[in-house]
C-alpha positions as CSV (number, residue, x, y, z in Angstrom):
1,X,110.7,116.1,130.8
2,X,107.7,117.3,132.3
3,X,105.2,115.2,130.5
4,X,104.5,111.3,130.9
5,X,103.2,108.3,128.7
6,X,100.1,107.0,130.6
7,X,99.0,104.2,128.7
8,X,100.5,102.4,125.6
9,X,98.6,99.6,123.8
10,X,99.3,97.3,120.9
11,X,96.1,96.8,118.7
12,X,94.9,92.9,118.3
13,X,96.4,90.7,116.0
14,X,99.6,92.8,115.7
15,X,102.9,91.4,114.1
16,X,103.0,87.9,112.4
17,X,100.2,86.0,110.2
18,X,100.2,82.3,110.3
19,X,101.4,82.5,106.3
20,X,104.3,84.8,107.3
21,X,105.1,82.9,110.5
22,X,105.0,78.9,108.7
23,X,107.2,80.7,105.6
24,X,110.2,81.5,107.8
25,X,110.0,78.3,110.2
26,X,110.3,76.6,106.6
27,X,113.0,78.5,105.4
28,X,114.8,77.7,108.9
29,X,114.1,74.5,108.6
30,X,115.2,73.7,105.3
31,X,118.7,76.1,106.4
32,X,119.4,74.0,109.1
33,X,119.2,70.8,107.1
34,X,121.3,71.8,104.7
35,X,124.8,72.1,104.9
36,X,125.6,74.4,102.3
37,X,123.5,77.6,101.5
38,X,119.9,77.9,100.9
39,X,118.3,80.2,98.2
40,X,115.3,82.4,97.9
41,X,114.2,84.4,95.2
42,X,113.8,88.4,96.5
43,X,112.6,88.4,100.2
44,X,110.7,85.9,102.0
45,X,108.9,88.5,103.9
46,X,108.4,91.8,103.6
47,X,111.1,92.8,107.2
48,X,114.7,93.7,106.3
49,X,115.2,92.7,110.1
50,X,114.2,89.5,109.6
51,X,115.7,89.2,106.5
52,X,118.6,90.1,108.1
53,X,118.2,87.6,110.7
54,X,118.1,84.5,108.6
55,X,120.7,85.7,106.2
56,X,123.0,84.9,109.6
57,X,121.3,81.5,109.2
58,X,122.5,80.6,105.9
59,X,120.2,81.6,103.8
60,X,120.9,84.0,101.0
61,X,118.0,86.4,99.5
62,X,118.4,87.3,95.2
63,X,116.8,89.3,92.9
64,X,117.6,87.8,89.9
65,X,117.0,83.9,89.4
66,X,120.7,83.6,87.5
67,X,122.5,84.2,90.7
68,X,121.1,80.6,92.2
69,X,123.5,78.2,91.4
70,X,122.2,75.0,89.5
71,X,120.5,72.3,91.5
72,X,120.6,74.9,94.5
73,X,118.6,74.2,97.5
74,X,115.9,76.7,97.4
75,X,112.9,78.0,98.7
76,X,110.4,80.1,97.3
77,X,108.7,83.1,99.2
78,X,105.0,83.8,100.9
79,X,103.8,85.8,98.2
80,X,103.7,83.3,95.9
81,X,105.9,83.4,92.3
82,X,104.8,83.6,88.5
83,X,105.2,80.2,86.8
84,X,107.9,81.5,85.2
85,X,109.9,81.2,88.4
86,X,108.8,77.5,88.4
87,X,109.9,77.1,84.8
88,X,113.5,78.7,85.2
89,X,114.4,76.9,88.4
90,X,113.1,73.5,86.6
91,X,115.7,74.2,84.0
92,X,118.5,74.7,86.7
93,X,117.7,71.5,87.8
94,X,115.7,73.1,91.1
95,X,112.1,71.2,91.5
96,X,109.4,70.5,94.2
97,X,110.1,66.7,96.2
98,X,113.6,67.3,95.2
99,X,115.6,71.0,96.6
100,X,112.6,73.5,96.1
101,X,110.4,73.8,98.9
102,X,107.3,76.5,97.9
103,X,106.5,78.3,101.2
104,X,103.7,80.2,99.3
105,X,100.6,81.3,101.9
106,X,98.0,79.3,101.6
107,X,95.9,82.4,101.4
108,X,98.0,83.7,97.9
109,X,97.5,80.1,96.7
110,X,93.6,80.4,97.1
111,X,93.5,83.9,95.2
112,X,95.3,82.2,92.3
113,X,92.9,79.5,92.1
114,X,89.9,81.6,92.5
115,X,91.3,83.5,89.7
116,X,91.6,80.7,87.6
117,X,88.2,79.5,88.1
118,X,86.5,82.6,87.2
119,X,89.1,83.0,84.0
120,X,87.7,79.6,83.0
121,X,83.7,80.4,83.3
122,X,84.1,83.1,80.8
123,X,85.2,86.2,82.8
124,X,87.8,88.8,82.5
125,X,89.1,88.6,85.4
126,X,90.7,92.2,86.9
127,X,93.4,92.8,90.6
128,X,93.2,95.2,92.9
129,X,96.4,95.5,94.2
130,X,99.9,97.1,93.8
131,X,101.1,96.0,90.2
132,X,104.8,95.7,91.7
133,X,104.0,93.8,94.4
134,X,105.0,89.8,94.1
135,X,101.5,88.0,95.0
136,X,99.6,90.3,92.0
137,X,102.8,90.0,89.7
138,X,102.6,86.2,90.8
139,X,98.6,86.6,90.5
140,X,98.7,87.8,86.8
141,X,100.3,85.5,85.4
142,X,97.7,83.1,86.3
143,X,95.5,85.6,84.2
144,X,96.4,87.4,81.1
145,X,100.2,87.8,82.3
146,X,101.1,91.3,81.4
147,X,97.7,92.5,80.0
148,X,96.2,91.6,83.0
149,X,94.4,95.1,84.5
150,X,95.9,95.6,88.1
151,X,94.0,98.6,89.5
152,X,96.1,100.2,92.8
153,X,93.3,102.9,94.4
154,X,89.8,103.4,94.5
155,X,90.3,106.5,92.3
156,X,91.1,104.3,90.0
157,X,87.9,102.8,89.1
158,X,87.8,104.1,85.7
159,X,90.2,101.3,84.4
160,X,87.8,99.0,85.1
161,X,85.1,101.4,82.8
162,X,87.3,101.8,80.3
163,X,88.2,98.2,80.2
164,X,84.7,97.2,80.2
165,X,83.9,99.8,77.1
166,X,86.5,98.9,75.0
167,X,86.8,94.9,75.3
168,X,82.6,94.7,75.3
169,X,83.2,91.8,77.9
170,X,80.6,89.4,78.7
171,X,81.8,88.9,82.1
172,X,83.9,91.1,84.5
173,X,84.9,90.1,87.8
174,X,87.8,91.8,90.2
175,X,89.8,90.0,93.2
176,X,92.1,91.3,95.4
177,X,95.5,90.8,96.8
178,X,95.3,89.7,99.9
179,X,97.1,92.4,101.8
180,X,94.7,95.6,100.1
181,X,93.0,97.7,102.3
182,X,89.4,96.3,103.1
183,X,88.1,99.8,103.0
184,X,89.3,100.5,100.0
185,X,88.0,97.7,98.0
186,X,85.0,98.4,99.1
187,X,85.1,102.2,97.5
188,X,86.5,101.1,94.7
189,X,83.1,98.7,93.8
190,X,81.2,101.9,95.3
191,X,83.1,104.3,92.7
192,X,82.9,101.5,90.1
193,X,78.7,100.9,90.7
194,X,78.0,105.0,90.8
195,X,79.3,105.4,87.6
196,X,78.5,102.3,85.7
197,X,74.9,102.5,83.7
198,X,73.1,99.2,83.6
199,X,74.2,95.9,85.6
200,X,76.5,96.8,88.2
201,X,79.7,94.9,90.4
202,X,77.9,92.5,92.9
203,X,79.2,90.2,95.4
204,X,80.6,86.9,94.3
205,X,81.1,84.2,97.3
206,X,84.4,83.2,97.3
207,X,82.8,79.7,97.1
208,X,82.1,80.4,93.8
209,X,79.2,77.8,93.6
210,X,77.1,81.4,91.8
211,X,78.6,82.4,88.7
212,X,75.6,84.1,87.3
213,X,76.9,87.9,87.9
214,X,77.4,89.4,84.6
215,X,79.7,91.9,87.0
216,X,81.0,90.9,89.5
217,X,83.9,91.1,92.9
218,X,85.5,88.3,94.6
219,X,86.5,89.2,98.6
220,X,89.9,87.7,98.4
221,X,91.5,90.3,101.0
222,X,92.5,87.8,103.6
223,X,91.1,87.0,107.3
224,X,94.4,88.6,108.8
225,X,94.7,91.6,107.3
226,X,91.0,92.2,107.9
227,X,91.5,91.4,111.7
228,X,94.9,93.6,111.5
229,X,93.4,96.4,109.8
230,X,90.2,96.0,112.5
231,X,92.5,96.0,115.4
232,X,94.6,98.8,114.1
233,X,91.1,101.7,113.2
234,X,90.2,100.4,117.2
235,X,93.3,101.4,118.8
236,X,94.0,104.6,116.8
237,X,90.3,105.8,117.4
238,X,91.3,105.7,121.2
239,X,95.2,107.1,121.0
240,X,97.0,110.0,120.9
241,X,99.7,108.8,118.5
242,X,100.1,105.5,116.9
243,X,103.3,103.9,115.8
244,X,103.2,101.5,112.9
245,X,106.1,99.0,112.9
246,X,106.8,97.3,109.3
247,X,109.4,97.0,106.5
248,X,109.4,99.6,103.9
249,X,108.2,97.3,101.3
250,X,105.7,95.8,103.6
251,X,102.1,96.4,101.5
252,X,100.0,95.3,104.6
253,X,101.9,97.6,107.3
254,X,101.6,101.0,104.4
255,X,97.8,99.8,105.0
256,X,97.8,100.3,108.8
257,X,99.6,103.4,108.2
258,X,97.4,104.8,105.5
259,X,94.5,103.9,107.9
260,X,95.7,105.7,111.0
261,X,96.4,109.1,108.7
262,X,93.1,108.7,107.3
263,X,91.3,108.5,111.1
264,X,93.2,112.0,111.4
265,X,95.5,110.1,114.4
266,X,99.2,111.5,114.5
267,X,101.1,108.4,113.4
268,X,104.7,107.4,112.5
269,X,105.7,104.4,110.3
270,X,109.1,102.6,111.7
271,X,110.9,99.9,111.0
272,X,113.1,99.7,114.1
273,X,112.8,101.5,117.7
274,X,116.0,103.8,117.1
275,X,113.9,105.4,115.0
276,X,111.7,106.4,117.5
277,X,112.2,110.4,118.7
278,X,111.6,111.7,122.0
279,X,109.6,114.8,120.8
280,X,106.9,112.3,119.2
281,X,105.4,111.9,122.4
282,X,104.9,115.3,123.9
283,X,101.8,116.1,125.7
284,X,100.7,112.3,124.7
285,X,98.9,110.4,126.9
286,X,97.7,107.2,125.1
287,X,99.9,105.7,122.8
288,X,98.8,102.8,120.4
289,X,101.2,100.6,118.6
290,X,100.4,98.2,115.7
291,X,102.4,96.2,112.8
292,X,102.2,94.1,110.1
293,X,102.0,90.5,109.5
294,X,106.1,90.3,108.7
295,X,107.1,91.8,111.7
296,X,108.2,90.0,114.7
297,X,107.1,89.8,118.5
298,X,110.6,91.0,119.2
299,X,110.4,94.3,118.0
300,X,107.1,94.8,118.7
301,X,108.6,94.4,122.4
302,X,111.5,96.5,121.8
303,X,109.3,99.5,120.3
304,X,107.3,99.3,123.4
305,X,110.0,99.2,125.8
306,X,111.8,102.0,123.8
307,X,108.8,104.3,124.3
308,X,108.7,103.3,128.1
309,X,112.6,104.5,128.1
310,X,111.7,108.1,126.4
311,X,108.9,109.0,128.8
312,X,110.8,107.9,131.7
């Protein structure tokens, strides 16, 4: 070929978060326990291969709550679900200590109940996050349910003016999905501050033991995604080409991938290594490789060795 691959590396804290990684070994668990098949509402993780994976374990993936069968063993997804979820399955006879285990993260839990708590000390509480995404659809509810603001990009910030204008709101505090990008949350208070007259958007500790900020933001992007994200702007500052493994729908892995196009790196966003092309890696000599928190060890391995094969 004429040109060679000198040096590949996979940026820290690449491929599964605890959260992700405890949801499927419950899923498993619960499959192989149960003789018959086991139900979850849309997909327990955001990696059609994985997806795939433990659909040849038993365990069958819907959209739409009517397709689980009454009294159904089930199990509901990482990102957390709306109460609504909770309600209908109670009404088919599908509850928690009985056939619904709730492999929520932990993580999704805590943004719930931080929401909460601010809801009830008098603020308006508003998300930054992707309003079709499950944990701030699951988050919302928790709030104002549909009326709930969801703000998606920084250049968004004048939502969060116009909400504060019209509703004259004593208190206003934002939170975050978990998976958002750390830099952007933090232009988004920045855009939010520079054009706000008055008090301005301060830091509340996710503690929560201060609640005196008439305005204020709660850090609720989690420790993984930080670390991800971290790992991923060190590798690509030092590459030639990065490839970002993730599912399509994956919020945290469209991060990493945002990220690398923003640092100007030439990067490619793959779900599997036969998507890989030869041509990619003209003329490259360091290659950096990074993925989300859904995607496996496997094909993290086989993207890698893929890579190897193409510069041989």
């Amino acid at each position: 070929m004429g040109w060679i691959v000198l040096e590949i590396k996979i940026a820290k804290n690449s491929g599964f978060c605890f959260g992700v990684k405890k949801a499927i070994e419950v899923a498993e668990e619960v499959a192989k326990n149960n003789k018959g098949k086991t139900y979850v509402h849309g997909q327990l993780v955001h990696n059609e291969k994985v997806i795939n994976d433990l659909g040849n374990k038993g365990i069958v993936f819907v959209e739409n709550l009517a397709e689980i069968p009454d009294g159904a063993i089930t199990v509901l997804r990482a990102h957390g679900e709306p109460g609504s979820t909770y309600k209908t399955l109670n009404e088919k006879s599908i509850t928690k200590d009985n056939n619904l285990t709730d492999a929520t993260c932990p993580l999704v839990t805590l943004v719930h109940n931080v929401g909460i708590k601010l809801k009830e000390n008098g603020y308006e509480v508003i998300i930054f996050g992707k309003a079709d995404h499950p944990e701030s659809i699951g988050t919302k509810f928790h709030l104002k349910g549909n009326d709930t603001i969801i703000v998606e990009e920084p250049e968004e910030y004048q939502k969060v003016l116009e909400f504060i204008k019209n509703n004259n709101s004593e208190k206003v505090a934002i939170i975050s999905q978990t998976t958002m990008s750390v830099y952007g949350y933090k232009k988004l208070i920045e855009n939010i501050n520079s054009n706000l007259s008055g008090n301005k958007f301060g830091q509340i500790q996710l503690s929560l033991r201060d609640l005196s900020e008439k305005y204020g933001y709660v850090d609720t992007i989690c420790n993984p995604t930080k670390q991800r994200q971290s790992g991923t702007e060190e590798i690509a500052k030092e590459s030639d080409i990065v490839i970002v493994i993730g599912g399509k729908n994956s919020s945290n892995s469209k991060e990493l991938y945002t990220k690398c196009k923003e640092l100007g790196v030439e990067s490619y966003f793959i779900q599997s290594a036969e998507q890989l092309q030869a041509d990619w890696f003209n003329q490259k000599d360091k290659v950096g490789v990074t993925a989300g928190a859904s995607t496996p060890d496997y094909l993290i391995d086989e993207v890698v060795n893929k890579i190897k094969e193409l510069a041989a």
